[in-house]
C-alpha positions in Angstrom: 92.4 71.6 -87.3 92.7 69.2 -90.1 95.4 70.5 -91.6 97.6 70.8 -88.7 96.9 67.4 -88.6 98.3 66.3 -91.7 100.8 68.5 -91.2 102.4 66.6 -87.9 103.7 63.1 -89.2 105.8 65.0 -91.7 107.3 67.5 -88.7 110.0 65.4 -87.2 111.9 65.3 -90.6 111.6 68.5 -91.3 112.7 69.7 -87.7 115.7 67.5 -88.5 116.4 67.5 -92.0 114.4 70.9 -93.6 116.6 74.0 -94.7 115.2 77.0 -92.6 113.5 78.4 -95.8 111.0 74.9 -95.4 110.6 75.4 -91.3 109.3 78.7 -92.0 106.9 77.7 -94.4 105.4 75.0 -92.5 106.0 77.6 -89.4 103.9 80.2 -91.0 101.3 77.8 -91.8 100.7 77.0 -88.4 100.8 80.1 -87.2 97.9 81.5 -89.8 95.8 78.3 -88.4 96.3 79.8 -84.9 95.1 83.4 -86.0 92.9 82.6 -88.0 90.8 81.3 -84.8 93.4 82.7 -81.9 89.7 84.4 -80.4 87.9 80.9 -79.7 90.9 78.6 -79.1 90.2 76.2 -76.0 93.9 76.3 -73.6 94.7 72.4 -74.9 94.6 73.4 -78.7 96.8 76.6 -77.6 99.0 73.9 -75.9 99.2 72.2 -79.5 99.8 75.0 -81.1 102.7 75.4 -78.4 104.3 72.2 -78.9 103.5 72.4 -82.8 105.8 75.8 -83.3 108.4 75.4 -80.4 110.5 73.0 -82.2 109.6 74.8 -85.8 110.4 78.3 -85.2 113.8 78.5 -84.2 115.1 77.1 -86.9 113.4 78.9 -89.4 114.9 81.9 -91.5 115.6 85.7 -89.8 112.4 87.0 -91.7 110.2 83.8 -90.4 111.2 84.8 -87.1 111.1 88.3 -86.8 107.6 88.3 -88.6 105.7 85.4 -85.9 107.0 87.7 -82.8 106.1 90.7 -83.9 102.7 88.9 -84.8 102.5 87.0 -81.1 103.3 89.6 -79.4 100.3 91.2 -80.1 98.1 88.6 -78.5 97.0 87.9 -74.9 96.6 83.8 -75.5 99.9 83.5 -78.0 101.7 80.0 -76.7 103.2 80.6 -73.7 106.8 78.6 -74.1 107.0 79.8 -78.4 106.7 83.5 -76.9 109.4 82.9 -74.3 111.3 81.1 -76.5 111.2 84.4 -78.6 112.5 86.6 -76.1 114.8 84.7 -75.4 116.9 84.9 -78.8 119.7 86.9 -78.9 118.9 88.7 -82.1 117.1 91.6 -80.5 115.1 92.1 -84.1 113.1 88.7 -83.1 113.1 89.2 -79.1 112.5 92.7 -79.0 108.8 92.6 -80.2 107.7 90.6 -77.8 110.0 92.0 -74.5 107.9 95.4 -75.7 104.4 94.3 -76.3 103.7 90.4 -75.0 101.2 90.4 -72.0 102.2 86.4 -72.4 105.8 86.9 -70.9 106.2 86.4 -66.9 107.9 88.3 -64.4 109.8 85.1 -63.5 110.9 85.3 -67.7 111.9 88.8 -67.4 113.7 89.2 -64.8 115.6 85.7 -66.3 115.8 87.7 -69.6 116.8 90.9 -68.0 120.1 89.1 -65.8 121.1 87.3 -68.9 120.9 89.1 -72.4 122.5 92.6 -73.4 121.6 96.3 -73.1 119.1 95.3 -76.5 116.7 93.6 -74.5 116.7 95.6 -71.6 116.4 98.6 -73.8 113.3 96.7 -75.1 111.4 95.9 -72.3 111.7 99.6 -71.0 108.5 99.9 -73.7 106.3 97.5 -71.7 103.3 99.6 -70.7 103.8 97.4 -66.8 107.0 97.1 -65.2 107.2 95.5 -61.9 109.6 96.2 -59.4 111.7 93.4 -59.6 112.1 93.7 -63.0 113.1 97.4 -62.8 115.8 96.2 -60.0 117.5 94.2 -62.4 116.9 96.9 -65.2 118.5 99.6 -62.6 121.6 97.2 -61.4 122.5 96.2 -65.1 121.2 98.8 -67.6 123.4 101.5 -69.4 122.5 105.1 -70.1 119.7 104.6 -72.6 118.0 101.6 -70.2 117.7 104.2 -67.4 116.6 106.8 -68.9 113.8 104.7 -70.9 112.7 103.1 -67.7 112.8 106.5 -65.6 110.3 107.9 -68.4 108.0 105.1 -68.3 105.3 106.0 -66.2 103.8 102.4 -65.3 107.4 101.1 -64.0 107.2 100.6 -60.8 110.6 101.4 -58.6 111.9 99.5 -55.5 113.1 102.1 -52.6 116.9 101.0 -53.3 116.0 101.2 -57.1 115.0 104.6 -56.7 117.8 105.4 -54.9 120.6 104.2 -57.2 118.6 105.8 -59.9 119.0 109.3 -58.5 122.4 108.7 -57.7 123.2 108.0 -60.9 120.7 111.1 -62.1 123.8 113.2 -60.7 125.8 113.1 -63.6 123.0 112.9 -66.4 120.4 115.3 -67.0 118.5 114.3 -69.2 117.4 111.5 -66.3 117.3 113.9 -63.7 114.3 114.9 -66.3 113.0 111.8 -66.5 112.9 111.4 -62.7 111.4 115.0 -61.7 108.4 114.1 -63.9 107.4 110.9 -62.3 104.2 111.3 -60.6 105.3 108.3 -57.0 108.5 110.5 -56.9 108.4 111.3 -53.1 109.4 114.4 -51.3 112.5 112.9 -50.1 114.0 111.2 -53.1 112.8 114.8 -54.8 115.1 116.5 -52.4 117.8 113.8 -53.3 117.4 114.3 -56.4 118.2 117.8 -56.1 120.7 118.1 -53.6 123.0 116.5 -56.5 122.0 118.4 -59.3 123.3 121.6 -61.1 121.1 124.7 -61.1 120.6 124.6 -64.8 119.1 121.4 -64.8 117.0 122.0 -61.8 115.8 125.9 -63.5 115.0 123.3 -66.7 113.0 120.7 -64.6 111.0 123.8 -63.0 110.3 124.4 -66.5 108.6 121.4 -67.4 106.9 119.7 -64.2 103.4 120.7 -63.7 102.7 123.2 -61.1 102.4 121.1 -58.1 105.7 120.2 -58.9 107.4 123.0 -58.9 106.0 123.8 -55.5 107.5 121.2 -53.9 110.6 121.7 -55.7 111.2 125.5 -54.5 109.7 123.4 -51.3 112.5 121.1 -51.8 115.6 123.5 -52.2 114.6 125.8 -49.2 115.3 122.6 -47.6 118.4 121.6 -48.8 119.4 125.6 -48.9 118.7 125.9 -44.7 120.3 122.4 -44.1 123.5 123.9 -45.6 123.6 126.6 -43.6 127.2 126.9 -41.5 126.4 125.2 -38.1 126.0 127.1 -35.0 123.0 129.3 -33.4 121.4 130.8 -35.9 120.0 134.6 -36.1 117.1 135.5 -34.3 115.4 138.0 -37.1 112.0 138.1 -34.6 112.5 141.7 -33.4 114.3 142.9 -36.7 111.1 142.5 -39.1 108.8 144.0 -36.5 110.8 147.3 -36.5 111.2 146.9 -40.2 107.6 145.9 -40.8 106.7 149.0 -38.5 108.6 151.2 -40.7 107.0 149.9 -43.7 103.9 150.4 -42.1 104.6 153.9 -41.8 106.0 154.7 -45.1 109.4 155.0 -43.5 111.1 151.9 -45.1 113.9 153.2 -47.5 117.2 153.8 -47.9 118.2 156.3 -45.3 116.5 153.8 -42.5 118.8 150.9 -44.0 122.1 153.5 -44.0 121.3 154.1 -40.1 120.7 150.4 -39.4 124.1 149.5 -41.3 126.0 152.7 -40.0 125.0 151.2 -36.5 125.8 147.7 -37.1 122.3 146.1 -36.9 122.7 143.8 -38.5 119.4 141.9 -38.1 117.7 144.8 -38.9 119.8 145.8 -42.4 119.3 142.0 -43.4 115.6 142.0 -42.9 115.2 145.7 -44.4 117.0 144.2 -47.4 114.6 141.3 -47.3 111.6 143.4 -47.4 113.2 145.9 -50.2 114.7 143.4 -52.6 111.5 141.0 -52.1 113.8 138.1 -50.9 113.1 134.9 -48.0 115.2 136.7 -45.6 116.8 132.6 -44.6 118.7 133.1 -48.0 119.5 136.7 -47.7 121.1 136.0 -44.3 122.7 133.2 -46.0 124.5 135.2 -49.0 125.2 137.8 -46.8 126.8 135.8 -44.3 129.3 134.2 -47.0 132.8 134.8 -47.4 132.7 137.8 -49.7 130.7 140.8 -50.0 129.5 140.8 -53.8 126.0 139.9 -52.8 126.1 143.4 -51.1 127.0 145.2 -54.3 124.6 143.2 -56.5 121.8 143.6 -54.2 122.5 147.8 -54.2 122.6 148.2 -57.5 119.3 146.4 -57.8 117.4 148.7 -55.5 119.7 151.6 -56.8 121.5 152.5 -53.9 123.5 155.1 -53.0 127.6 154.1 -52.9 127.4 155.6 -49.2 124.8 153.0 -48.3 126.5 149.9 -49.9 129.7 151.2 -48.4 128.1 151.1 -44.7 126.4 147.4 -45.5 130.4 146.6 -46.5 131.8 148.0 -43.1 128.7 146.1 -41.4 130.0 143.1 -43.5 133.5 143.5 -41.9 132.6 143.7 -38.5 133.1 146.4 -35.9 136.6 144.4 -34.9 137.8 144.9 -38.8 138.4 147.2 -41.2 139.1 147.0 -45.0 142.3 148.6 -46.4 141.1 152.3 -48.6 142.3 149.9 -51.8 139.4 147.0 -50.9 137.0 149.9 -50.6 138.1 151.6 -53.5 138.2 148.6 -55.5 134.6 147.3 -54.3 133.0 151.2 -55.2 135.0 150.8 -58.6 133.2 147.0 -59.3 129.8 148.4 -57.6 129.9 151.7 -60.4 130.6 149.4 -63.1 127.9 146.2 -62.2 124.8 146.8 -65.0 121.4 147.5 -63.4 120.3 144.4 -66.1 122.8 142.3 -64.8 121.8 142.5 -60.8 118.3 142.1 -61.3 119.2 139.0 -63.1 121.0 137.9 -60.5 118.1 138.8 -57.8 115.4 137.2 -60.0 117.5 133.9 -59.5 117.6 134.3 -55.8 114.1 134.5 -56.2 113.5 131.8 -58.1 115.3 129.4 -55.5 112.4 130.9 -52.9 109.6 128.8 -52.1 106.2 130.6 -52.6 
């Protein structure tokens, strides 16, 4: 400690008077003194250290700077007030260091940091292996794109309820967050289903992709859900009786085509839907639900899949309608003409992704 000794009558002048090439030599000569024993430094000489550099340091050069955080942040007993002075800079090249890596930095000085400086520092202290929750409020309420996004991937940032929530709302028009988001581990079933209920099908066939397999139960979980709570309201079908018959059938050996052309020719419709179910390997919940839309597509999709006869898929069309309608010959013609014409490939595409929006 000698020679920071020596070193302290001649500091005032050069706080005062020294070019920033001097402060950062006598800066850097300091700081080596504190590394050289940082490991067995008592909390008083750390305090000296403090008041030593505080004064020095932010008047040295860019270089100066940038080199004593990056070499502070490192350590878990750097001076408290130098580091926060740090991170406080605007020039992200001498703050960013230590908003990434300094266990030294409070949550009182990050949150302080986070209200006040740019999308830089809150960009850096995404990289903190902690983030507490009212650090990733502010993050959340101010950050741009990239902030989001960083914080959303981090897996030791802890969210708020209301942070969460903004965070998926703003997941609804960026997918590479809705990414980030799937994959976090404290993601709960309901913000999962928010999360969802706002996001295209590509992204949520990507995020099946990529989550682990619990995951992606809970997500098929998830949009079953979100698929039965769209459903038109009103009483809904009571399918009970209609897959006992059909699961008799099946039983028997008798489940096939000319059963479902007798069921549809006679308007029963529970039991066409649930024979459909059975033959096309789809939750019957769903089926009812494209069937049930306002157009009749699903119908000739579904038949070429299981290679049905036009005479069948005409009678499922007819069943469609209603016994109190009927389509005019040119529907009929036209719907036979678009049924010939569908490819086999191209239906059991569509079909595997009804499938894939099942829950298992």
């Amino acid at each position: 400690m000698t020679v920071a000794t020596s070193l302290i009558p001649g500091l005032d002048d050069i706080v005062k008077r020294g070019d920033p090439r001097r402060r950062g030599e006598i800066a850097r000569a300091i700081s080596d003194l504190f590394f050289h024993d940082a490991a067995r430094l008592r909390p008083d000489l750390i305090e000296l250290f403090d008041n030593l550099l505080i004064d020095l340091v932010p008047h040295a050069e860019l270089a100066s700077r940038v080199d004593l955080a990056e070499r502070f942040s490192r350590l878990d007993n750097a001076p408290p007030h130098l580091v926060t002075q740090l991170a406080r800079e605007n020039e992200i090249m001498v703050a960013g260091p230590v908003l990434r890596h300094s266990p030294v930095l409070d949550e009182a000085a990050l949150v302080e940091i986070a209200r006040l400086k740019g999308q830089g520092h809150l960009l850096a202290m995404t990289e903190r292996p902690a983030l507490p929750a009212v650090v990733t409020d502010v993050l959340v309420e101010r950050g741009d794109r990239d902030v989001l996004r960083r914080a959303a991937g981090n897996a030791g940032a802890v969210f708020s309820p209301g942070s969460y929530s903004e965070l998926i709302k703003r997941a609804a028009q960026d997918g590479v967050l809705t990414l980030k988001i799937g994959q976090r581990d404290d993601l709960s079933g309901e913000h999962l289903k928010e999360l969802l209920n706002g996001t295209l099908d590509v992204i949520r066939r990507r995020l099946s992709r990529v989550v682990n397999p619990a995951r992606q139960v809970e997500i098929k979980r998830a949009m079953l859900a979100i698929e039965e709570a769209a459903l038109p309201p009103g009483p809904r079908r009571d399918f009970s009786a209609a897959q006992r018959t059909v699961l008799a059938l099946h039983r028997g050996g008798h489940l096939g085509e000319s059963a479902l052309l007798s069921f549809a020719k006679a308007h029963k419709y529970e039991e066409s839907i649930a024979s459909l179910s059975a033959m096309a390997g789809l939750r019957l919940s769903i089926l009812d639900r494209l069937i049930a839309g306002d157009r009749y597509d699903p119908i000739l999709i579904l038949g070429r899949m299981l290679n049905l006869g036009w005479p069948t898929v005409r009678a499922l069309i007819l069943m469609w309608y209603g016994p109190n309608r009927a389509p005019a010959d040119a529907d009929l013609e036209q719907a036979r003409v678009n049924f010939t014409r569908l490819m086999p490939a191209t239906a059991e595409r569509v079909v595997k992704f009804w499938r894939n929006r099942q829950t298992i």
